[in-house]
SERO-4910 file (N, C-alpha, C, O; in steps of 0.05 Angstrom, whole numbers):
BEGIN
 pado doro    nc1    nc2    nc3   cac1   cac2   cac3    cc1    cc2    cc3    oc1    oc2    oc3
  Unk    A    156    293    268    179    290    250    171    273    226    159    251    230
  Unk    A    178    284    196    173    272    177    192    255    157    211    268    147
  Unk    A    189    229    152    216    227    137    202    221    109    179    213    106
  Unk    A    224    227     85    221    226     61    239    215     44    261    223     49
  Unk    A    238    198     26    261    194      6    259    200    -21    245    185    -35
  Unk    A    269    217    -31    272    232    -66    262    210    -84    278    192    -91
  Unk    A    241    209    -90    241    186   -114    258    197   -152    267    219   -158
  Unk    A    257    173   -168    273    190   -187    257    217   -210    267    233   -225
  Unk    A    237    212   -203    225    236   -222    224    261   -202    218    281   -214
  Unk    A    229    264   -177    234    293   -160    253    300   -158    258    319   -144
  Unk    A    280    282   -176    309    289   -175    317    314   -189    309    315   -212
  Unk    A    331    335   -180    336    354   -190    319    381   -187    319    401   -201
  Unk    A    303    373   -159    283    394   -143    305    403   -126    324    389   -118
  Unk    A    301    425   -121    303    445    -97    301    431    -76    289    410    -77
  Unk    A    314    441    -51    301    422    -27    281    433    -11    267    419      3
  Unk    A    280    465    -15    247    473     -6    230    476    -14    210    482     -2
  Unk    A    234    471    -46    214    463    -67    200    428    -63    175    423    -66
  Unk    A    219    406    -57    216    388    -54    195    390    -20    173    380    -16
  Unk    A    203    399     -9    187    398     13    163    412     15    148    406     34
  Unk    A    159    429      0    129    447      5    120    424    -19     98    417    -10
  Unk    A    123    411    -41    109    384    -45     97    372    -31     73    368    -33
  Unk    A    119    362     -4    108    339     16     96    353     45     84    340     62
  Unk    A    100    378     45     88    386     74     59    413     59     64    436     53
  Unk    A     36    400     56     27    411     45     13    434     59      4    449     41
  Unk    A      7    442     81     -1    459     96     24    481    107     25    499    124
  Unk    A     42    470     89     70    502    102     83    510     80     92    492     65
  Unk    A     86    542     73     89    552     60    119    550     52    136    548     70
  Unk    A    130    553     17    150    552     11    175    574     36    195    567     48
  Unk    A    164    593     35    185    622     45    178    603     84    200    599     95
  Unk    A    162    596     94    171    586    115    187    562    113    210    564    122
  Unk    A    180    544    106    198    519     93    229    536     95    243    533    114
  Unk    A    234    550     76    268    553     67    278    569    101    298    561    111
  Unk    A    264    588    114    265    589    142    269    567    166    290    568    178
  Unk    A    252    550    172    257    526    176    280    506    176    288    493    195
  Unk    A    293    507    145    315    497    143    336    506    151    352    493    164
  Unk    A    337    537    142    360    550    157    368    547    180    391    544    188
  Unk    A    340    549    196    346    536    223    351    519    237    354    518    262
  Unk    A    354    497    213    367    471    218    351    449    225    359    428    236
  Unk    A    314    457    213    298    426    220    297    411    201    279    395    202
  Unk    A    311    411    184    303    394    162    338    388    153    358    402    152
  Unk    A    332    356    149    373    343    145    365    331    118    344    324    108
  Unk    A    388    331    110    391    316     81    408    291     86    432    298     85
  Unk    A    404    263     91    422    244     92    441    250    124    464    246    131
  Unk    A    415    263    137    438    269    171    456    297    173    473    303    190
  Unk    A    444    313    151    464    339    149    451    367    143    441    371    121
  Unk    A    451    383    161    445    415    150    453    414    127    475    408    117
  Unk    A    425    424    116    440    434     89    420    460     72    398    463     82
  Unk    A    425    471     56    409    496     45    392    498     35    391    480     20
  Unk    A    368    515     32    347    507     17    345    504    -15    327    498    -30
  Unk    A    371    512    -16    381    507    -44    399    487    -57    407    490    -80
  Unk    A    404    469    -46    408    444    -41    384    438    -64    361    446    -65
  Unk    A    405    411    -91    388    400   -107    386    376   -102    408    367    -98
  Unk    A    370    362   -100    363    337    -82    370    311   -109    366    314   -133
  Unk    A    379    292    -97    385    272   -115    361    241   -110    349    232    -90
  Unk    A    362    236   -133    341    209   -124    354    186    -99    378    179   -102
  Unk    A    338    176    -76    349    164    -66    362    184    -35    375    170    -20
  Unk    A    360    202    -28    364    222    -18    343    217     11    321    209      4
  Unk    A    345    220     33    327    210     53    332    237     70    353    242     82
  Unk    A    308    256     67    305    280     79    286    281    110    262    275    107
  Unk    A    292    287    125    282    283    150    275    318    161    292    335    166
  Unk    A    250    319    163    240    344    172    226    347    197    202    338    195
  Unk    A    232    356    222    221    362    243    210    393    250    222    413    256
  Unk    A    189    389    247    167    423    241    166    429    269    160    414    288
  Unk    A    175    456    270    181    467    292    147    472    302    128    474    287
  Unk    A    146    474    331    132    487    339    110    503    331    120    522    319
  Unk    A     77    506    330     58    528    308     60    552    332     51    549    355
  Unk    A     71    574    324     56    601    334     34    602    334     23    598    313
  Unk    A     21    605    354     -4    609    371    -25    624    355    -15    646    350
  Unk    A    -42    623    347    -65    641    340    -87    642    352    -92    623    366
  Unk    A   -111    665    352   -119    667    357   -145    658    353   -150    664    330
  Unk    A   -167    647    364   -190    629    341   -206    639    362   -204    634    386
  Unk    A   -227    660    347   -251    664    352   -272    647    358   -273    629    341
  Unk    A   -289    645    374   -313    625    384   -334    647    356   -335    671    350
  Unk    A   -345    623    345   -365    640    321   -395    623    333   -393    599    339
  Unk    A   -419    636    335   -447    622    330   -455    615    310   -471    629    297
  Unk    A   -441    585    300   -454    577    275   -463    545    291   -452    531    308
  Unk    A   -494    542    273   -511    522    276   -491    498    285   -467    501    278
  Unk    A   -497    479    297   -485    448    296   -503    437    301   -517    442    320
  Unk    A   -506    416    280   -518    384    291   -504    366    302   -485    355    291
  Unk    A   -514    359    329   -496    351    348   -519    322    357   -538    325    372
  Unk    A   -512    299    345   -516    274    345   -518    263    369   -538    249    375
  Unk    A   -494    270    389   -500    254    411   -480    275    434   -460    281    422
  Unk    A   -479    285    457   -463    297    474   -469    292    499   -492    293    506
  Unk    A   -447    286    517   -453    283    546   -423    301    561   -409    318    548
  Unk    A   -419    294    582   -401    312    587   -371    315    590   -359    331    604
  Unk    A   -358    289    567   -329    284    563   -337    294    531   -318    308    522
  Unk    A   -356    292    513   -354    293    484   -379    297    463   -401    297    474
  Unk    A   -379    300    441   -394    306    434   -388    292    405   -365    289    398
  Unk    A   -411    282    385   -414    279    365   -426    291    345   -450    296    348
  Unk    A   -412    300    320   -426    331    315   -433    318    280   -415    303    274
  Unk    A   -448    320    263   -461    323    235   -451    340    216   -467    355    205
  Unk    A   -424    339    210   -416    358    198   -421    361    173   -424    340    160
  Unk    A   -422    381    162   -446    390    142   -417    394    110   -394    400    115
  Unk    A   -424    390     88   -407    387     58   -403    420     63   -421    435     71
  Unk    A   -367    429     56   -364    452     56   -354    460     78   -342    482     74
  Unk    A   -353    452    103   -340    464    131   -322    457    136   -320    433    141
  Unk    A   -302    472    138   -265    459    152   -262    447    177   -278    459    192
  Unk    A   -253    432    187   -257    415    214   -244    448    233   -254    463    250
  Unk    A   -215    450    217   -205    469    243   -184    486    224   -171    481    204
  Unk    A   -186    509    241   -165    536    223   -143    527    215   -130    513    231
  Unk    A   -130    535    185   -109    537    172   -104    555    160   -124    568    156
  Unk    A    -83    565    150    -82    589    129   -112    592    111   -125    572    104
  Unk    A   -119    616    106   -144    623     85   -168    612    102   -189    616     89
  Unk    A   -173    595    134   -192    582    136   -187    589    163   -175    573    178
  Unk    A   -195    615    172   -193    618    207   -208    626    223   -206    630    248
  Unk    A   -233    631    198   -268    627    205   -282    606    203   -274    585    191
  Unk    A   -304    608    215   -328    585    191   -318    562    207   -335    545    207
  Unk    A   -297    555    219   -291    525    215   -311    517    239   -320    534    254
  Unk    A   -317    484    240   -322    472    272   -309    467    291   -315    453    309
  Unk    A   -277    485    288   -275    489    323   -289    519    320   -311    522    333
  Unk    A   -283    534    310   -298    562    311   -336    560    331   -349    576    344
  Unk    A   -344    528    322   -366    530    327   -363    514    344   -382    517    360
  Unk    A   -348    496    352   -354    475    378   -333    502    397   -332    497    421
  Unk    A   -323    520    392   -312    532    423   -339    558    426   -342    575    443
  Unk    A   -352    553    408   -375    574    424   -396    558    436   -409    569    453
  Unk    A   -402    534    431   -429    520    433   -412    501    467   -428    497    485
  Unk    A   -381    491    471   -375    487    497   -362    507    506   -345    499    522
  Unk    A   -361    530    504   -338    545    517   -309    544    527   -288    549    514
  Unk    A   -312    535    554   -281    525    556   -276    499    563   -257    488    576
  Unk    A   -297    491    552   -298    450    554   -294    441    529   -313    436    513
  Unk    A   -261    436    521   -249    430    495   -225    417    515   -219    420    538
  Unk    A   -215    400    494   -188    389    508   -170    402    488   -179    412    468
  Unk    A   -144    401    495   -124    425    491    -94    401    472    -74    407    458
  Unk    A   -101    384    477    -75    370    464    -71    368    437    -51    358    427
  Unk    A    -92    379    422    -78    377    397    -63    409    390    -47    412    371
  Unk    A    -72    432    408    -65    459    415    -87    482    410   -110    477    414
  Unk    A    -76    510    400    -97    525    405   -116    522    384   -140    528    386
  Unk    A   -102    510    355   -112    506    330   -137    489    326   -156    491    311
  Unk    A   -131    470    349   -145    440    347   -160    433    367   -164    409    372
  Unk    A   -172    461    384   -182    445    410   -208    429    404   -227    434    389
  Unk    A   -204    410    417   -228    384    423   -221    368    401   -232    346    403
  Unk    A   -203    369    375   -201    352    357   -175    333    360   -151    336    365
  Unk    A   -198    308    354   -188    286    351   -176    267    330   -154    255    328
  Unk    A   -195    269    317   -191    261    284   -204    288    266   -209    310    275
  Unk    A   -210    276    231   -219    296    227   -233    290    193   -219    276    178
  Unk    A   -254    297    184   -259    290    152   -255    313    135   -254    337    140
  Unk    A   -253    296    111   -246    327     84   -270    344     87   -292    339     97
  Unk    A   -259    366     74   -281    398     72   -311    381     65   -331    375     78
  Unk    A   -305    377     38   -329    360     27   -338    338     27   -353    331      9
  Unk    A   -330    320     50   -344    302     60   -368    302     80   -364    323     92
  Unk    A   -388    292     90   -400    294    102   -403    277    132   -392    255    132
  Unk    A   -416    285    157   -421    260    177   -408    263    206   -400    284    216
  Unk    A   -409    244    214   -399    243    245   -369    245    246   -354    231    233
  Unk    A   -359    265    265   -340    264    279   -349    270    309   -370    277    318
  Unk    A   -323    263    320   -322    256    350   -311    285    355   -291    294    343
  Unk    A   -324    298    374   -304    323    393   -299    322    417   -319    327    430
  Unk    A   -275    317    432   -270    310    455   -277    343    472   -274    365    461
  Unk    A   -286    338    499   -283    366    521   -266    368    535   -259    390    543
  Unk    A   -247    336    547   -227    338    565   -201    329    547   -202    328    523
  Unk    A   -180    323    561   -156    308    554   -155    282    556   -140    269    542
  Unk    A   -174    271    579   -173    246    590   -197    235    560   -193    220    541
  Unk    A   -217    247    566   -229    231    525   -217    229    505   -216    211    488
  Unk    A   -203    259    507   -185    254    481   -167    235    474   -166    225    451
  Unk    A   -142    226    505   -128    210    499   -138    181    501   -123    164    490
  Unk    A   -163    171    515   -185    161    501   -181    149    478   -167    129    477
  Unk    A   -192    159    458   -216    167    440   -181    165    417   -186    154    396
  Unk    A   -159    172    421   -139    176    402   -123    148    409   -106    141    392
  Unk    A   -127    131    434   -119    110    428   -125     89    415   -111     72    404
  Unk    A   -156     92    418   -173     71    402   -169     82    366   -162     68    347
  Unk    A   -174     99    367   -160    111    338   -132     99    331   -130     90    308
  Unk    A   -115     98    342    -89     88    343    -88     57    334    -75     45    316
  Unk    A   -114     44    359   -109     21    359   -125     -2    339   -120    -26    342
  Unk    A   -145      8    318   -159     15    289   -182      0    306   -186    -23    299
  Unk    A   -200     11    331   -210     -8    341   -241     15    343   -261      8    355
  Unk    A   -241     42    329   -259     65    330   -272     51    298   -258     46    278
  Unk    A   -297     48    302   -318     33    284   -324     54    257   -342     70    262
  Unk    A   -316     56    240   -324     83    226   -326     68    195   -309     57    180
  Unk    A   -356     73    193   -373     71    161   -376     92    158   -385    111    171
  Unk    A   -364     89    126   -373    119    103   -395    106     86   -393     82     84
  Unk    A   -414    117     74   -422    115     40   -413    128     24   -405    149     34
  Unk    A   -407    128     -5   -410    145    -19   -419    130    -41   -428    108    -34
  Unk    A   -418    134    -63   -425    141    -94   -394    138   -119   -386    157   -132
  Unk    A   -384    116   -120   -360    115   -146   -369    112   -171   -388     96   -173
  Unk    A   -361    122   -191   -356    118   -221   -355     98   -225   -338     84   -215
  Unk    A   -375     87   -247   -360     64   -264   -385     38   -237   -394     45   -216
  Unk    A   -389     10   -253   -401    -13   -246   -381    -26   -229   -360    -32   -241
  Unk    A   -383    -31   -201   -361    -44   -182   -371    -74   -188   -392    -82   -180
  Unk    A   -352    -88   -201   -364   -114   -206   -357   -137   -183   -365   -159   -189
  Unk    A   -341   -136   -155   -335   -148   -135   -358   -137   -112   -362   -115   -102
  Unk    A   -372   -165   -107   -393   -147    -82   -381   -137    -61   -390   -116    -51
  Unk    A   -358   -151    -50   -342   -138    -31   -320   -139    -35   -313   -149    -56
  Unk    A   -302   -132    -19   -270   -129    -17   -251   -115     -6   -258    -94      5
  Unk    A   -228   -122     -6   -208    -94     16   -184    -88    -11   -174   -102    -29
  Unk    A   -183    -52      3   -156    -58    -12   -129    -46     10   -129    -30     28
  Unk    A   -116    -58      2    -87    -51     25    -61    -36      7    -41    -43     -5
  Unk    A    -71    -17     10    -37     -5      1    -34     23      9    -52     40      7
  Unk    A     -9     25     21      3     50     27    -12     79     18    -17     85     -5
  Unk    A    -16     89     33    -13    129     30      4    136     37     17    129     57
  Unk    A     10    157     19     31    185     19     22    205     10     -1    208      1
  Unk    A     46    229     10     45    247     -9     45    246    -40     66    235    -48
  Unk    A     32    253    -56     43    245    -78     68    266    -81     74    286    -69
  Unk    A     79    253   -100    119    256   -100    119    288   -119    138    303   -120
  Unk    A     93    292   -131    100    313   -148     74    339   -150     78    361   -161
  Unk    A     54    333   -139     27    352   -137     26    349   -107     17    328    -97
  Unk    A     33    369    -92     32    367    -63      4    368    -51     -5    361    -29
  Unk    A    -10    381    -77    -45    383    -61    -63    354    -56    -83    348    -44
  Unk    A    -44    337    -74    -53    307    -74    -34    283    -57    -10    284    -50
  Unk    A    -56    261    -52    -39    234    -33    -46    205    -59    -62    195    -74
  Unk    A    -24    204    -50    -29    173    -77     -4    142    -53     11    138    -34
  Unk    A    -21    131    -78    -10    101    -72     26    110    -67     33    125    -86
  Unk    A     40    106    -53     70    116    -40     77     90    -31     75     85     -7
  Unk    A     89     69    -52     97     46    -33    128     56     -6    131     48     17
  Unk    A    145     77    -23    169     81     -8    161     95      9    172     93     30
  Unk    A    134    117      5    137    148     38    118    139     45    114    146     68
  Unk    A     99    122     35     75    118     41     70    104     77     89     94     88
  Unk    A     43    106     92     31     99    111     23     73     98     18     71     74
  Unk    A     21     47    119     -1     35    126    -36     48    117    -45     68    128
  Unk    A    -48     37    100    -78     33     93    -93     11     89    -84     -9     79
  Unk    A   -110     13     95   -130     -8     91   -157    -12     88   -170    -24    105
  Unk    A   -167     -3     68   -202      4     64   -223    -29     54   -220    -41     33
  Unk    A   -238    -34     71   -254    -51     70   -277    -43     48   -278    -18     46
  Unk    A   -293    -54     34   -313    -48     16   -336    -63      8   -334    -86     -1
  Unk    A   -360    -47     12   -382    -72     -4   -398    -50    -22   -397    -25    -23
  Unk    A   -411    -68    -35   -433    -56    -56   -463    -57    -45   -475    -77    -38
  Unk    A   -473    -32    -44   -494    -36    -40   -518    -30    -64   -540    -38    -58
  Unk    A   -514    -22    -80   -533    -14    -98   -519     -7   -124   -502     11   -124
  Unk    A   -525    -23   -149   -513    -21   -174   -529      2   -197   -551     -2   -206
  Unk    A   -519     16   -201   -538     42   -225   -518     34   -250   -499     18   -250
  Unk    A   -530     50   -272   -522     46   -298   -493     48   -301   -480     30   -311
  Unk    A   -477     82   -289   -457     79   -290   -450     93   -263   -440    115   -261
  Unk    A   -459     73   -242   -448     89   -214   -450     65   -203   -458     45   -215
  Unk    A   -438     66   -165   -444     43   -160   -451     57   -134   -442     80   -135
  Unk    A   -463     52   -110   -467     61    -86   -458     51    -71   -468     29    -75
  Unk    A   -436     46    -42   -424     24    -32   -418     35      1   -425     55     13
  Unk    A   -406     17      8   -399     31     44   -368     19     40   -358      4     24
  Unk    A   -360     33     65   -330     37     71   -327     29     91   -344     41    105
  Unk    A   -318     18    101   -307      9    125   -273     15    137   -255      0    129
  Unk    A   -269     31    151   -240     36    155   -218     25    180   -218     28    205
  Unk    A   -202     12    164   -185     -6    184   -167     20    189   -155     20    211
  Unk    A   -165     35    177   -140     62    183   -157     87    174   -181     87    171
  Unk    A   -142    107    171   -149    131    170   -132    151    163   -129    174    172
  Unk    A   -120    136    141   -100    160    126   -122    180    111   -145    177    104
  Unk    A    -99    207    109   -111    228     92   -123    224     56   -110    220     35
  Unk    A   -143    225     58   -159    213     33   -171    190     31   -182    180     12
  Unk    A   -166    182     55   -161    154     40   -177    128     17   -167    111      3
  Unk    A   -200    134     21   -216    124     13   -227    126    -21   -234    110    -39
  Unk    A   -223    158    -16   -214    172    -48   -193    164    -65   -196    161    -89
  Unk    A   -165    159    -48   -142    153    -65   -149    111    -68   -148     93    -84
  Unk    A   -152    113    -53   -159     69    -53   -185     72    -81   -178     65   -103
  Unk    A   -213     83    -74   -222     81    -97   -209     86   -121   -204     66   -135
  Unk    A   -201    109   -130   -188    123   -151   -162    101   -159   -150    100   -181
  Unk    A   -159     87   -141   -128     73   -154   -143     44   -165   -129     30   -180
  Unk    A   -164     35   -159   -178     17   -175   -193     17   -193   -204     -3   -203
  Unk    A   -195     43   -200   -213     55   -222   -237     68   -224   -247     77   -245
  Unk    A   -248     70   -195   -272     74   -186   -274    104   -172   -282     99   -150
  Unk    A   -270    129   -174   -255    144   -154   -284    157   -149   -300    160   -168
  Unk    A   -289    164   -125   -316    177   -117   -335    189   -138   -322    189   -158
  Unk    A   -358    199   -144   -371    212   -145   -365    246   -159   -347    240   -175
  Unk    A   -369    275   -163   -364    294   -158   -328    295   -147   -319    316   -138
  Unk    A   -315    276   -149   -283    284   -129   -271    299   -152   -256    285   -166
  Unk    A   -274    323   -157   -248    334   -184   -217    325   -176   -201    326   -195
  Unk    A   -206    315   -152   -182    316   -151   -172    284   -153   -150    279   -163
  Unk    A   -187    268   -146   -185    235   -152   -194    229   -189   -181    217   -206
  Unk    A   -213    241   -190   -224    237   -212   -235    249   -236   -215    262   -245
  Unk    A   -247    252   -247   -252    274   -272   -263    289   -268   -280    282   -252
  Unk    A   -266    316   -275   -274    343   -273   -302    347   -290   -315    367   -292
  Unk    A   -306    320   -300   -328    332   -320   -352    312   -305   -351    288   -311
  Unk    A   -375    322   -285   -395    304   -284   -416    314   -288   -416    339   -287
  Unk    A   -445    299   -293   -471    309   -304   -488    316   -284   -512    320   -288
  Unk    A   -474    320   -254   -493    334   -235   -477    354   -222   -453    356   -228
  Unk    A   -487    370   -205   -478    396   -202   -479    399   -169   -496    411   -155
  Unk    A   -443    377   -157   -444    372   -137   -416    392   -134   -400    401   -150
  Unk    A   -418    395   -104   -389    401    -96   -371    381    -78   -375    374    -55
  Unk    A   -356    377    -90   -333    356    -81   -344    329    -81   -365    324    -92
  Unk    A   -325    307    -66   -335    280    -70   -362    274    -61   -366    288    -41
  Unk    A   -385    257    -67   -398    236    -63   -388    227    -33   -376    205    -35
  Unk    A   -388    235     -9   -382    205     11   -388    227     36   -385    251     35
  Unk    A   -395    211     56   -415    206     82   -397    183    104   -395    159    105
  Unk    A   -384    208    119   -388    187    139   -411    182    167   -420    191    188
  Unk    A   -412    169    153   -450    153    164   -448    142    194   -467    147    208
  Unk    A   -428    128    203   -435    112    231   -405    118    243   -387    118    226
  Unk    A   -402    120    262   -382    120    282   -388    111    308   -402    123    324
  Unk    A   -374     86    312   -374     74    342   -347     73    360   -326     73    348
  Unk    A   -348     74    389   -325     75    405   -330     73    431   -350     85    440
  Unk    A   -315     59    449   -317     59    482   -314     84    488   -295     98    481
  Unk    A   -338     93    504   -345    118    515   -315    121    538   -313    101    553
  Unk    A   -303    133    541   -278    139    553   -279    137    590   -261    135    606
  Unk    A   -305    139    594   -317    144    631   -330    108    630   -318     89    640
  Unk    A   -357    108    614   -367     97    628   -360     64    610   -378     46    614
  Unk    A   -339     57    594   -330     40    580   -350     22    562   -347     -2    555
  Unk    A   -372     39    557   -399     25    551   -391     30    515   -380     51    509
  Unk    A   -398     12    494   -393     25    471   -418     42    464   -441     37    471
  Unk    A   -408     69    445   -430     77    435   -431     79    406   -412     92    397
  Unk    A   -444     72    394   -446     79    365   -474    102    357   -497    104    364
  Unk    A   -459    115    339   -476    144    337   -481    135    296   -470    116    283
  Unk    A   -494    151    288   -516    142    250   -512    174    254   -519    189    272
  Unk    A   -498    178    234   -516    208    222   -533    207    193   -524    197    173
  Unk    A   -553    214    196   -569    213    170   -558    218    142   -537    230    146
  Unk    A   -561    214    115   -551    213     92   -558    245     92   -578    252    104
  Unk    A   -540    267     77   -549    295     82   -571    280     54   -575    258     46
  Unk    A   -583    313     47   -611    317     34   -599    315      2   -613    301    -13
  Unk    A   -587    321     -2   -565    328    -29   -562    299    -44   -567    292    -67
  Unk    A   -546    279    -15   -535    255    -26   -557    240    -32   -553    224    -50
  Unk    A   -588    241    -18   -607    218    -16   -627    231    -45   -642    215    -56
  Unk    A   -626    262    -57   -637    266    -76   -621    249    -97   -634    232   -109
  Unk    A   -588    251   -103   -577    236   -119   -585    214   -120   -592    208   -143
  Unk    A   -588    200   -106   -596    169    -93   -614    161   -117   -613    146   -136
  Unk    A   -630    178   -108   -671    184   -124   -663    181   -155   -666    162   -170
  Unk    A   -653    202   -158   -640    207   -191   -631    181   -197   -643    164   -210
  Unk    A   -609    178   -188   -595    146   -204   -622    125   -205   -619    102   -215
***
């Protein structure tokens, strides 16, 4: 269940226009379906998808149930960092979807973690999401965690919960970071008006919190690690970008025009640590810098 409040520049939206804004993975014509059926209230009240929303307006959407699909086991390569027999740590490579969505119901790494365990996936996030736990953008790179049972997963999703799962990124930001270290703390959300984007949301916004150091200064780049107290969607992208610094290659945080010929952001997640769910031992797993990011490296 999602709640929302109209800020004043979305006043005078639609209300299934306003919501395929904020639910970015469900389509307008399902959205106005949805409503009809009464999951989505305006101020505590059915109301139509034609309904013009006023600023100040607190819309509450409960997304029914996903119809089941069907997800092919595909043989595609994985680098798989570390696996025993509750989970696995896998190297995911710039360009691969964690797990099927509309336009994306190949190719992805469940497609490849349900062929490489078969029927050793845990099932709680459903048929969409088996073994996933958490998850990184298309064009990010690095370690994620794939659970095999339920008992890892719920595991493995409390320590996630409880910001206590160890997780360093690198990447590459724009511009001279003149603080060797620092945190920044502010809210994620949807942004209120480009649904494909998450921005600083003090009113819809989540809890964030990105830790930061510098590791290496170039002319006009800076090289740095991330440290994550949370794990909102982007997050790291929207925290840089709102200080001025926004990744690398990110066209959607940052400018469209750069002098190398990358796809998507600059960033690596590099190390992931966590109490093994059986034997309560911590493990921390390194995935190597891919080949791409460590040539940049060279260049700068």
């Amino acid at each position: 269940m999602s709640n929302y409040f109209v800020e004043p520049e979305q006043e005078g939206l639609r209300l299934d226009v306003f919501l395929s804004q904020m639910e970015e993975h469900t389509s307008r014509s399902s959205l106005q379906k949805h409503i009809k059926d009464g999951h989505a209230k305006v101020n505590g009240e059915n109301i139509k998808p034609s309904y013009t929303v006023c600023a100040g307006d607190e819309i509450v959407y409960n997304s029914p149930e996903p119809v089941g699909v069907s997800i092919v086991a595909e043989d595609i390569p994985l680098d798989i960092l570390y696996e025993d027999e509750d989970l696995l740590v896998v190297n995911k490579p710039k360009g691969m979807v964690v797990h099927p969505a509309p336009g994306h119901l190949s190719g992805t790494l469940v497609n490849a973690v349900m062929f490489h365990c078969k029927d050793s996936l845990s099932g709680i996030n459903g048929e969409l999401r088996p073994g996933i736990v958490h998850r990184i953008d298309r064009d990010t790179t690095g370690s994620l965690i794939v659970c095999k049972n339920d008992i890892a997963h719920n595991h493995i999703a409390e320590q996630i919960k409880e910001h206590s799962v160890n997780r360093i990124y690198r990447g590459i930001v724009v511009g001279t970071v003149s603080d060797e270290e620092g945190t920044i703390h502010a809210p994620i959300g949807r942004h209120p008006i480009d649904r494909k984007k998450m921005s600083i949301n003090e009113r819809n916004g989540k809890d964030a919190i990105t830790h930061y150091r510098v590791l290496k200064r170039f002319d006009k780049y800076t090289y740095m690690e991330f440290k994550l107290e949370t794990g909102r969607t982007h997050q790291i992208r929207v925290h840089m970008a709102s200080i001025g610094h926004p990744l690398l290659g990110d066209e959607v945080y940052g400018t469209k025009k750069c002098p190398f010929h990358l796809e998507g952001q600059t960033l690596h997640a590099a190390i992931i640590g966590f109490i093994h769910p059986t034997t309560g031992e911590y493990i921390e797993v390194e995935a190597p810098l891919p080949e791409y990011f460590q040539h940049l490296l060279h260049i700068l």
